[in-house]
C-alpha positions as CSV (number, residue, x, y, z in Angstrom):
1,X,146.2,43.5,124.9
2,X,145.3,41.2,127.8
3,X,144.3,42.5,131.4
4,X,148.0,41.1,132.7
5,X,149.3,43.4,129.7
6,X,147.3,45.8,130.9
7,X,148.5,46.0,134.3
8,X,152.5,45.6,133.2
9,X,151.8,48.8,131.3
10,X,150.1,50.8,134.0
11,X,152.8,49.8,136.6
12,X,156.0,50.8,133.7
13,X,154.1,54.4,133.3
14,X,153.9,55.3,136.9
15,X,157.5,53.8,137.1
16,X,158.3,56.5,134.6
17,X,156.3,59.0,136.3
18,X,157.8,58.9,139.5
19,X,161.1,58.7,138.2
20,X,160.9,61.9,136.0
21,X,159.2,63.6,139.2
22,X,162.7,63.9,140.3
23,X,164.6,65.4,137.7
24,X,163.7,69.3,138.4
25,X,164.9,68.4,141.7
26,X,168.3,67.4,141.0
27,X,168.4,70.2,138.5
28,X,167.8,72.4,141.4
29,X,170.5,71.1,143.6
30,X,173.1,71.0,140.9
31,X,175.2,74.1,140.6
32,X,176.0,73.9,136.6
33,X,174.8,76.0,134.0
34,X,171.3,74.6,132.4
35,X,173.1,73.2,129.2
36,X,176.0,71.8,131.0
37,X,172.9,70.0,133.1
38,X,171.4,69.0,130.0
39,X,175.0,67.8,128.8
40,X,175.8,65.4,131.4
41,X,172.5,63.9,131.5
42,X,172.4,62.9,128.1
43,X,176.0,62.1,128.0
44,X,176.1,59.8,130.9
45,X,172.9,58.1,130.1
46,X,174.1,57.3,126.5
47,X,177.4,55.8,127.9
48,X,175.5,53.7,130.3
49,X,172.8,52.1,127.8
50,X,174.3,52.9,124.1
51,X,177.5,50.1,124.0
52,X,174.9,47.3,125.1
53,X,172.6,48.3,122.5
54,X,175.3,49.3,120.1
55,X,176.7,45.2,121.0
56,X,173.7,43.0,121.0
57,X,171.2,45.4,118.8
58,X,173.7,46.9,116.1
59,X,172.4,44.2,113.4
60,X,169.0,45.7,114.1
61,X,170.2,49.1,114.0
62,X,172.3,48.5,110.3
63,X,169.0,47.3,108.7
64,X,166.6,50.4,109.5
65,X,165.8,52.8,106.0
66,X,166.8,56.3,105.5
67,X,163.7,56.9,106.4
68,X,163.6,55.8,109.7
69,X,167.1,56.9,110.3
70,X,166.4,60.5,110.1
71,X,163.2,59.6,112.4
72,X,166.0,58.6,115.3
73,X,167.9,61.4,114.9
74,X,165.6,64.0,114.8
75,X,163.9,62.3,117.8
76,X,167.3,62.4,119.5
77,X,167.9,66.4,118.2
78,X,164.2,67.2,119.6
79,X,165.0,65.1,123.0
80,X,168.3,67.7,123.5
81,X,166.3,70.6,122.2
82,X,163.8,69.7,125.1
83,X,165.8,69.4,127.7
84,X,168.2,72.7,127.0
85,X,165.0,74.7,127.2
86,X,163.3,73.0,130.4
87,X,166.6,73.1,132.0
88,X,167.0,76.9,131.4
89,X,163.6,77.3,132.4
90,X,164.3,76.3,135.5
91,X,166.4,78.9,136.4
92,X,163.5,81.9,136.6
93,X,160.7,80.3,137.6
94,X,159.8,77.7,140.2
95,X,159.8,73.7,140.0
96,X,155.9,73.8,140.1
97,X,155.5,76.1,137.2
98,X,158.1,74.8,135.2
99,X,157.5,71.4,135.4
100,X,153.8,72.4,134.5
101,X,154.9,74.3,131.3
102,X,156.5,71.6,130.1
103,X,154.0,68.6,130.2
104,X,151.8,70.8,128.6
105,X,152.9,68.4,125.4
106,X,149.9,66.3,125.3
107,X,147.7,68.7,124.1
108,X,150.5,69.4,121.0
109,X,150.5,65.5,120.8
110,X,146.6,65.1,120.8
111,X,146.0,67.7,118.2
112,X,149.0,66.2,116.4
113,X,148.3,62.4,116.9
114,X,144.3,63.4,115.1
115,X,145.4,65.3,112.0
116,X,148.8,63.5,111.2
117,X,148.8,59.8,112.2
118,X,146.4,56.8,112.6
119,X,146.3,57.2,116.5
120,X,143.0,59.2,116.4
121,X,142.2,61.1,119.9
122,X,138.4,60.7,120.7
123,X,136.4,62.9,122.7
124,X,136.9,62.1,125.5
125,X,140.5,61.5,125.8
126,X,140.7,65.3,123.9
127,X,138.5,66.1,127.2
128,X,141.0,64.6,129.7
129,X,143.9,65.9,127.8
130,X,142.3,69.2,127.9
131,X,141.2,68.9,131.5
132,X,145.0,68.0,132.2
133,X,146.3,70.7,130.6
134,X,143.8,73.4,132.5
135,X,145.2,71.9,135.9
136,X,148.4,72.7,134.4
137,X,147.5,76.5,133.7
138,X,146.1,76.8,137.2
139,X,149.7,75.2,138.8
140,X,151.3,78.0,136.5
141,X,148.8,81.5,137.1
142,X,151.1,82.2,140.4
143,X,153.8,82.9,138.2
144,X,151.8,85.9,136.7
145,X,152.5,87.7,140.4
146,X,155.9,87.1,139.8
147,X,157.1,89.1,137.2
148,X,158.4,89.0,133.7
149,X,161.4,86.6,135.0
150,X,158.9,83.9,135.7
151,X,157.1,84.2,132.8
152,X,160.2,83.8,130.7
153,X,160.9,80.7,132.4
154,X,157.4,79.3,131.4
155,X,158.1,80.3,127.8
156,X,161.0,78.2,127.7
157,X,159.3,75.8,129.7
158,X,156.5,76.1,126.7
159,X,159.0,76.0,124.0
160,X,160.1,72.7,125.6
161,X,157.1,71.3,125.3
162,X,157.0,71.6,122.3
163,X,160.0,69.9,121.7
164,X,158.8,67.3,123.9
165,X,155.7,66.6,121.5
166,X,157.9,66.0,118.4
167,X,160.0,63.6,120.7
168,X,157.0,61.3,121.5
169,X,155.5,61.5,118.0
170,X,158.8,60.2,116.6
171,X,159.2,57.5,119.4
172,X,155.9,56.2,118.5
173,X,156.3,55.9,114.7
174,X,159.8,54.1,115.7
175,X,159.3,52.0,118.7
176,X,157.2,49.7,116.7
177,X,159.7,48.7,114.5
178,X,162.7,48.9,117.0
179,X,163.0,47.4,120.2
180,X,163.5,49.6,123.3
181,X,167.5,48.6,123.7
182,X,167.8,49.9,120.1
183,X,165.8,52.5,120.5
184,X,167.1,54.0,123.7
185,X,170.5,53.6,122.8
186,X,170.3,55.5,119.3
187,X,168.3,58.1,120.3
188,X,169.9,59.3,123.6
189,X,173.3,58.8,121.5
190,X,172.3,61.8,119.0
191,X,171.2,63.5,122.3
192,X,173.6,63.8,124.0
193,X,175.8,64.9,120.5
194,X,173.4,67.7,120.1
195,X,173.3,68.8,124.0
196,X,177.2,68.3,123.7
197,X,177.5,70.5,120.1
198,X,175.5,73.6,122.0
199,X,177.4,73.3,125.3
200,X,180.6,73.7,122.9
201,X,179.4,76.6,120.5
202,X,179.1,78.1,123.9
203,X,181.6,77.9,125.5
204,X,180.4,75.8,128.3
205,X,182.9,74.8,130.6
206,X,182.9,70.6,131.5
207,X,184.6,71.0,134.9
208,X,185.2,72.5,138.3
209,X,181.7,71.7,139.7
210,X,181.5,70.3,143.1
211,X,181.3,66.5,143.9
212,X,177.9,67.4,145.1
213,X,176.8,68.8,141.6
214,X,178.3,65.4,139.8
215,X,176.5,63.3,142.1
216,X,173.2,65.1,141.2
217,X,174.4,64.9,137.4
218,X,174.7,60.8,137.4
219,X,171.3,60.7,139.4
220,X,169.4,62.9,136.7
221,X,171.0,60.5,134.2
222,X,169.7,57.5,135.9
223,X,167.2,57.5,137.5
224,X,164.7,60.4,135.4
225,X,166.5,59.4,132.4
226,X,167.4,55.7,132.0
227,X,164.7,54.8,134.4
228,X,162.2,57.7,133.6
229,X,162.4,58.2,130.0
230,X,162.8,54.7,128.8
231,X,159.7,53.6,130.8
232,X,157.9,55.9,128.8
233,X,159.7,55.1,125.5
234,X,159.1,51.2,126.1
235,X,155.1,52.2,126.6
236,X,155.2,53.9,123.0
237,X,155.1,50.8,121.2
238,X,151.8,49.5,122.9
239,X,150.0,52.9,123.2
240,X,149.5,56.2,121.6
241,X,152.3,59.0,121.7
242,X,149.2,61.3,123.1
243,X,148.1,58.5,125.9
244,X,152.3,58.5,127.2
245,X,152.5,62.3,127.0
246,X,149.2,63.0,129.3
247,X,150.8,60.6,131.6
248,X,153.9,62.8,131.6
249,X,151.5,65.1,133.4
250,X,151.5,63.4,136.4
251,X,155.0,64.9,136.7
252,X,154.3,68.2,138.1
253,X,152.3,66.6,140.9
254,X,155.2,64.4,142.0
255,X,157.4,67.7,141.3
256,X,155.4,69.8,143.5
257,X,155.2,67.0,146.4
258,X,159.2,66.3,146.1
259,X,160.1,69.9,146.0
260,X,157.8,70.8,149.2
261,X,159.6,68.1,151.2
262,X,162.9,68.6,149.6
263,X,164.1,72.3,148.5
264,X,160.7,74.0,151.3
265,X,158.4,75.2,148.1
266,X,155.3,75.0,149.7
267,X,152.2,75.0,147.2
268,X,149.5,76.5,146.8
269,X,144.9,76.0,147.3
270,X,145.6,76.8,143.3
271,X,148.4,74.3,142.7
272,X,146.7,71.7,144.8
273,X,143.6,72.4,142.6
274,X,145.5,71.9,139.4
275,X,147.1,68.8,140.6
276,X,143.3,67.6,141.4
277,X,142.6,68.5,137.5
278,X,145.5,66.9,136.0
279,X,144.9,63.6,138.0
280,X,141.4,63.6,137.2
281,X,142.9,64.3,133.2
282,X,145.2,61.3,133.6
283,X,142.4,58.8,134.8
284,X,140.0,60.0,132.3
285,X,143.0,59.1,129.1
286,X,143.7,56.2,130.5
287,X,140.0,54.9,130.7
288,X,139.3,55.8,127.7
289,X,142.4,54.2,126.2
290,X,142.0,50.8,128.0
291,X,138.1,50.7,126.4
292,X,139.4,51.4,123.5
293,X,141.9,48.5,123.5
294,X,139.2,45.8,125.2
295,X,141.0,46.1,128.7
296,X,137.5,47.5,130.4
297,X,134.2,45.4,129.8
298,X,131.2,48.1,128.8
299,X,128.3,47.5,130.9
């Protein structure tokens, strides 16, 4: 990877960063139930990207194994899985917290990425990880004060996470093989099938939500999703699922700073703190990944 490489890839993840910053805000300002949230953004976002890729990458598509096949979907089934818990989260505790929960992924993906796959985690990218992840914890520890509401809210935020992790490891053992149209448009296709499939065994109603709440509906699907996510799925194929997930961390910082100017939740010394320790988590990753790959010359 060359220093111009380098650069493109730096530039797509902060891209994806800021985009994906926005998403617990227009859940916030949507009045829909979580999974009817989770729904429309999928659904939308597939019917913008999945007949281009479906046109111009279906040969592509029609030649991937069994194997790889059930890779896609289960990426896709983890994607909605992740999203109908972060969504619900949303609803007892705050954007801070819950956006915190969730990125908590990169440590799954670090310990996950060492035992399981070839992209090893060194030490000091386990340290920034885990440095992350404590700023994370600090953002969250307000919610203890709160109640047992909150703290629901970051389990499901947690449990999304989770989710999140599987998503990234299955994106990075794919988007090698497949190219992001491909990709994108396959995976967020089963997505928004399995988001769809849960709003129905509900009983989730589709309609008779304000324009307001569609509006916020077609920008999640845009600009966190097509923009956010696909940033961060077209930076899977030239780094490690666990170097994309810590960047996902940056997330509750742009979270935080959107929702104090937006929806008037005004942080914390602690959440300022944590923000300090997941930025210094980021830099440290992302050092130690561009060393790793001959982008910084050792002294």
């Amino acid at each position: 990877m060359t220093a111009r490489d380098g650069i493109r890839l730096y530039l797509t993840l902060l891209v994806g960063v800021v985009a994906v910053s926005f998403a617990a805000i227009f859940i916030r300002l949507a009045e829909a139930p979580s999974l009817i949230i989770a729904a429309y953004r999928l659904t939308l976002a597939a019917l913008i990207v999945a007949p281009v890729g479906f046109l111009r990458r279906w040969e592509e598509m029609k030649d991937l194994d069994r194997e790889d096949l059930l890779y896609a979907i289960l990426s896709g089934v983890l994607l909605s899985l992740h999203f109908a818990l972060w969504i619900a989260s949303l609803n007892y505790t705050t954007v801070a917290s819950s956006v915190v929960f969730v990125t908590t992924n990169p440590l799954f993906v670090g310990i996950a990425s060492h035992l399981f796959t070839q992209d090893k985690v060194s030490r000091v990218m386990f340290g920034g990880i885990i440095l992350a992840v404590l700023g994370g914890m600090i953002i969250g520890w307000d919610d203890l004060a709160l109640g047992g509401q909150a703290l629901w809210g970051d389990l499901l935020a947690l449990g999304g996470a989770v989710m999140a992790a599987g998503y990234f490891m299955a994106g990075r053992r794919l988007r090698p093989k497949m190219s992001l149209l491909a990709y994108i448009s396959l995976v967020y296709s089963v997505a928004a099938l399995g988001a769809l499939t849960l709003c129905i065994v509900t009983r989730q109603s589709f309609t008779g939500y304000s324009p307001y709440t569609y509006l916020m509906l077609v920008l999640l699907a845009i600009v966190p999703q097509i923009v956010g996510h696909s940033s961060f799925n077209w930076a899977l194929r030239h780094v490690s699922a666990a170097v994309v997930a810590v960047t996902t961390l940056g997330e509750p910082v742009g979270s935080t700073i959107l929702a104090y100017f937006i929806l008037r939740e005004a942080p914390t010394l602690l959440k300022i703190g944590g923000a300090v320790l997941i930025l210094g988590g980021i830099y440290f990753s992302m050092r130690e990944e561009r060393t790793e790959r001959g982008l910084v010359t050792q002294n």
